[in-house]
N, C-alpha and C positions, 0 to 999 in steps of 0.2 A: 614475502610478498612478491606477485611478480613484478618484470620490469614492466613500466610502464610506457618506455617506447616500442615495445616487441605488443603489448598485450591490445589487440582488435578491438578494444574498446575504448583505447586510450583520446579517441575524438570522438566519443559515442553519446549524444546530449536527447537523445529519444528517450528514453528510459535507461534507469538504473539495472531494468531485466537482462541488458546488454555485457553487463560484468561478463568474465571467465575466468574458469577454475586457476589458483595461484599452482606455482608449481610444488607448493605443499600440499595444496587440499588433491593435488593428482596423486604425490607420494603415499598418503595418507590413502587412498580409494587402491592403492594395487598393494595396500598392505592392509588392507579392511579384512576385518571377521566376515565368515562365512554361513553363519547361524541361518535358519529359516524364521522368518520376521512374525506369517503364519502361525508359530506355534511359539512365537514368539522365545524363541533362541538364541537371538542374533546378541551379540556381546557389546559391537556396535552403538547399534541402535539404542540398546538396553540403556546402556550410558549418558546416547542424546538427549533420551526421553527424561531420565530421572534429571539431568542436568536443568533441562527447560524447566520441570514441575522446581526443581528448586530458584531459579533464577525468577519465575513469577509467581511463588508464591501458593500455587495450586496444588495440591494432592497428586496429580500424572497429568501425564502428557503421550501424545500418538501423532507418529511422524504423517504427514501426507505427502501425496505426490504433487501437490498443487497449494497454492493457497484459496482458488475456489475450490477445491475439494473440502480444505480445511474449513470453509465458510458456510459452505452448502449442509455439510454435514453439521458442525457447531448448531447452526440454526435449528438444524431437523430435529436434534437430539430433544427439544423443548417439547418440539411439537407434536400432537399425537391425534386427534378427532377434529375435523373442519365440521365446520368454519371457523379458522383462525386468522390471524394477519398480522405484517409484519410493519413495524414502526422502523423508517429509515431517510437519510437526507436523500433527496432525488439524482442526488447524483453517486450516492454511494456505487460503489463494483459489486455488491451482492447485491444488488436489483439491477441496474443498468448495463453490468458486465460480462452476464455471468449464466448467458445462454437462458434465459429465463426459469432457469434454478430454481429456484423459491416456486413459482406457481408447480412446475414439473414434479420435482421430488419432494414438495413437502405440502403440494396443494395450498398454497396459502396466498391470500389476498396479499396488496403491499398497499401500505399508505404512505408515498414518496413527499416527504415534507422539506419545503423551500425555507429556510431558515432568513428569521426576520431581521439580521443581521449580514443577511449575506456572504456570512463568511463559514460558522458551523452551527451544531444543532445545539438549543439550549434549552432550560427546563420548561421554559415561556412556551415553546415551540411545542413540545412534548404536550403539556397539558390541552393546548389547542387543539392537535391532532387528536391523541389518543383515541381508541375507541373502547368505553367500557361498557359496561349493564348487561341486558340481556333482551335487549330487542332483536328479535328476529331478521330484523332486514340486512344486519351488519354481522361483521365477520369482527369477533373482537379483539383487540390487540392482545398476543401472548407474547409476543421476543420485542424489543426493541437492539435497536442495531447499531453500534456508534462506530464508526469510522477513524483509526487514528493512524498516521494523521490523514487528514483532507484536503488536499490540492498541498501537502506540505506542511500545511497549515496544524499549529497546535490548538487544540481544545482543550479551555484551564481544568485544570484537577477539579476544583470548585465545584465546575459544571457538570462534568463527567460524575460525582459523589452528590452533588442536586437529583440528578436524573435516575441514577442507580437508586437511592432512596425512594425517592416516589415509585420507581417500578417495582421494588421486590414489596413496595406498601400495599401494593394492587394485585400484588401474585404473578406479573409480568418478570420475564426473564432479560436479560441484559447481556448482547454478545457482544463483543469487539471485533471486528476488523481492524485485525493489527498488524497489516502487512507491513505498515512501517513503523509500528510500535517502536521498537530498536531507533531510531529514529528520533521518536518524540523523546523517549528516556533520557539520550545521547543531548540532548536539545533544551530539555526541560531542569534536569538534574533529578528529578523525580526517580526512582527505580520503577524498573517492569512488576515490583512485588504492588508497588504503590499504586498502580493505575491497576493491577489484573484484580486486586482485592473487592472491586467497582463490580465485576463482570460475572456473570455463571460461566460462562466461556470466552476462550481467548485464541482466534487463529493469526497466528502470523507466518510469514515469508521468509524462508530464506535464501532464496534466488533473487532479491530486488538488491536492499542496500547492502545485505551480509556479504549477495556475491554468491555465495555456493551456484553450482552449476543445476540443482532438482531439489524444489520441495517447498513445505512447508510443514505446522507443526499446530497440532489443536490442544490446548490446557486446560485442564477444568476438573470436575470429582473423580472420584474412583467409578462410582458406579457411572456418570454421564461419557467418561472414556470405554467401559467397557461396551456401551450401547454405540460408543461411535465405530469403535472397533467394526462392530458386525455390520454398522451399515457403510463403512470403507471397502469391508467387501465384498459387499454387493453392490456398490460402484465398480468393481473392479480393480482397487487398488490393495488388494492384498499382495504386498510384496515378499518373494522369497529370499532373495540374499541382499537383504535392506543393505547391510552394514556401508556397500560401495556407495550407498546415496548419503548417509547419514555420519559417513568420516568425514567427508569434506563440510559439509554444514558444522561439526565440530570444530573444526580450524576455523572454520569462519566464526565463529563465537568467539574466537579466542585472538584474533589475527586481524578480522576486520570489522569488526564492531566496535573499539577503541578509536580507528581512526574517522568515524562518522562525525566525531566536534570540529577536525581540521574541513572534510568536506562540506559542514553548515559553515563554516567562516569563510568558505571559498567565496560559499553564493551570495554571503552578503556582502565580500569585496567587489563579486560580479555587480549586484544592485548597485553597489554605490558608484562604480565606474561606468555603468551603462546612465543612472542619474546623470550626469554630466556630461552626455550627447542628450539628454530630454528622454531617454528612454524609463518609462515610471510601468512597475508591475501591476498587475490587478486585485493582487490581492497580499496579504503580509507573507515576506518571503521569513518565514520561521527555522525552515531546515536546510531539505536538499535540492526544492524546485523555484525555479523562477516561472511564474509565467507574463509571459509579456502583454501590455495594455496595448494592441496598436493600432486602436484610435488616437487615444491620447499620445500612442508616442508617436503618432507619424508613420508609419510602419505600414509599409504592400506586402501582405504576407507572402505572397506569390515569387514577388523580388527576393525576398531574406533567403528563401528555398533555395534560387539561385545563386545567392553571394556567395550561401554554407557552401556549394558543391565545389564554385570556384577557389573558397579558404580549407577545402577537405576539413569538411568537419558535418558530421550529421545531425538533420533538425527534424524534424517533422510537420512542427505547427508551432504555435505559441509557446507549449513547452519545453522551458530548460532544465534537464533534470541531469543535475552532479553526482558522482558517486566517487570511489574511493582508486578507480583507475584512469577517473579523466586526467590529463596531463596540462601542465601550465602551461604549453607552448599552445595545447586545444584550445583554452579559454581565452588566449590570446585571438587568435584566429576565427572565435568566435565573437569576439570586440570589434576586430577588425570587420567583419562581414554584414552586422546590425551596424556599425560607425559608415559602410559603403551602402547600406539601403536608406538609409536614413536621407544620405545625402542624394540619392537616384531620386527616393519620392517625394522629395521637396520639387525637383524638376517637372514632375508627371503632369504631362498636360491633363488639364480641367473635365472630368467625365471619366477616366480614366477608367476601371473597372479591371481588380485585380482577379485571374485565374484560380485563386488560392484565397476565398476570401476568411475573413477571419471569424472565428466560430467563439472566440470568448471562453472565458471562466466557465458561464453557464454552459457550455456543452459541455456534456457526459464525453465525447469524444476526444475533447481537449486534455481531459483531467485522467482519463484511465485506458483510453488508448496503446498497449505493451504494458497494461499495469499489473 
């Protein structure tokens, strides 16, 4: 692992994208196979893949160079003659993130559904939305889209195996956005074989909480891999000597994926210490995000942007999101700098009007922002 006082990300609370490569997953990328990925040689890569298809359970796996490639694609593979549409929470990254993707490459309507719980999509939600029959006016629902996890947030098995049954009852398909899969597993106790069993497809990340410096990775049939294959490249991402991308993402399986239980116990030592200035999150801190309430907590977002700069420690907005190279001396300094805004906007005289104001859970910007 690298050290964590030398590693640029060790005060990094924007996003988990911020990690960098350890000085293993570097050894490992200038000792990578040199296969062409193309014509699929690479010895590498061969390896990643068959490793993923076994850790989730699926038949194969194919590496991407993104995770919205790995999503854009996942989606497409379902879909074939419009009018079709896509069933997803409104705040998901494959509608909201992801350069308008879904209408672009796969023509497809989206029905962005606000979950009646606030927090994620449930089977209640599903049935309301859906669009089935065969009225001409409507575009019918083929993929539904689950998100895991969602603002950090976990979504019980229960419901994930609720919603998966009713869709595959209706001939609708069931993808995951699992860019933090890894995550929810780490989180849940549940295995990746346990949740991907739910899914026709499963893209996840391994540039967020894994760390590796490119990529990501889509799971699913033999034959629904070979169709992604060809439309990966004709995106463009037909890669020739994968193996340099797809060594370090193996270290990172191996290296930093174990330690994602100590980074969820960080954040809920963060919650509970920030509780005890008044500071309360918005929504259930499950894993590796905190995001902050700061109506209820009292909080000028505009100020806190400040304090970070003055405690060298980077923020963005509401969200705080840990990963496996923050450093404790960080989260220190990041207490330290919500414990000095807190105290400034108590003072703020009456009218006041923050430069930075706060955009909440409910923004898509808040939640997927470097996601």
């Amino acid at each position: 692992m690298s050290d964590l006082k030398t590693s640029p990300a060790a005060n990094e609370f924007r996003s988990d994208t911020f990690t960098t490569p350890t000085p293993s997953m570097l050894t490992a990328m200038a000792n990578a196979s040199f296969g062409d990925d193309v014509y699929q040689e690479d010895d590498i890569t061969k390896k990643f893949q068959s490793e993923i298809a076994r850790i989730t359970g699926m038949e194969d796996a194919l590496f991407m160079l993104s995770g919205t490639m790995g999503n854009q694609i996942g989606v497409r593979v379902h879909l074939n003659q419009p009018p079709h549409s896509v069933l997803c929470d409104y705040r998901a990254h494959v509608y909201a993130e992801e350069g308008a993707g879904l209408a672009v490459l796969s023509q497809a309507m989206v029905t962005p559904v606000h979950p009646a719980n606030g927090i994620y999509v449930t089977l209640e939600d599903v049935k309301k939305w859906v669009i089935m029959g065969e009225d001409i006016h409507t575009a019918p629902t083929k993929v539904i889209s689950l998100e895991l996890t969602i603002g950090g947030v976990l979504t019980p098995l229960q419901e994930i195996e609720k919603i998966s049954e009713f869709a595959h009852a209706n001939d609708i398909k069931v993808h995951c956005d699992g860019a933090r899969l890894w995550n929810a597993s780490a989180a849940s106790g549940h295995s990746m074989a346990e949740y991907c069993k739910h899914f026709d497809t499963v893209s996840m990340c391994v540039s967020k909480g894994l760390g590796a410096p490119v990529g990501g990775v889509l799971a699913s049939s033999k034959s629904n891999i070979k169709r992604a294959r060809w439309l990966r490249k004709q995106l463009g991402g037909g890669i020739r000597q994968a193996g340099v991308l797809t060594a370090p993402a193996l270290v990172a399986l191996e290296e930093v994926w174990p330690t994602m239980k100590n980074t969820h116990l960080k954040a809920k030592r963060l919650e509970k210490d920030l509780a005890e200035i008044g500071v309360v999150p918005q929504i259930p801190v499950d894993t590796n995000f905190f995001f902050i309430d700061a109506k209820r907590s009292k909080i000028d977002v505009g100020i806190l942007l400040e304090q970070c700069k003055k405690f060298d420690v980077k923020l963005q907005d509401e969200r705080i999101a840990l990963h496996h190279q923050i450093s404790d001396e960080a989260i220190e300094n990041l207490k330290a700098a919500i414990a000095e805004t807190v105290n400034i906007t108590k003072n703020l005289e009456p009218g006041y009007v923050s430069q930075v104001p706060s955009g909440g859970y409910g923004s898509s910007s808040k939640m997927n922002e470097y996601s």
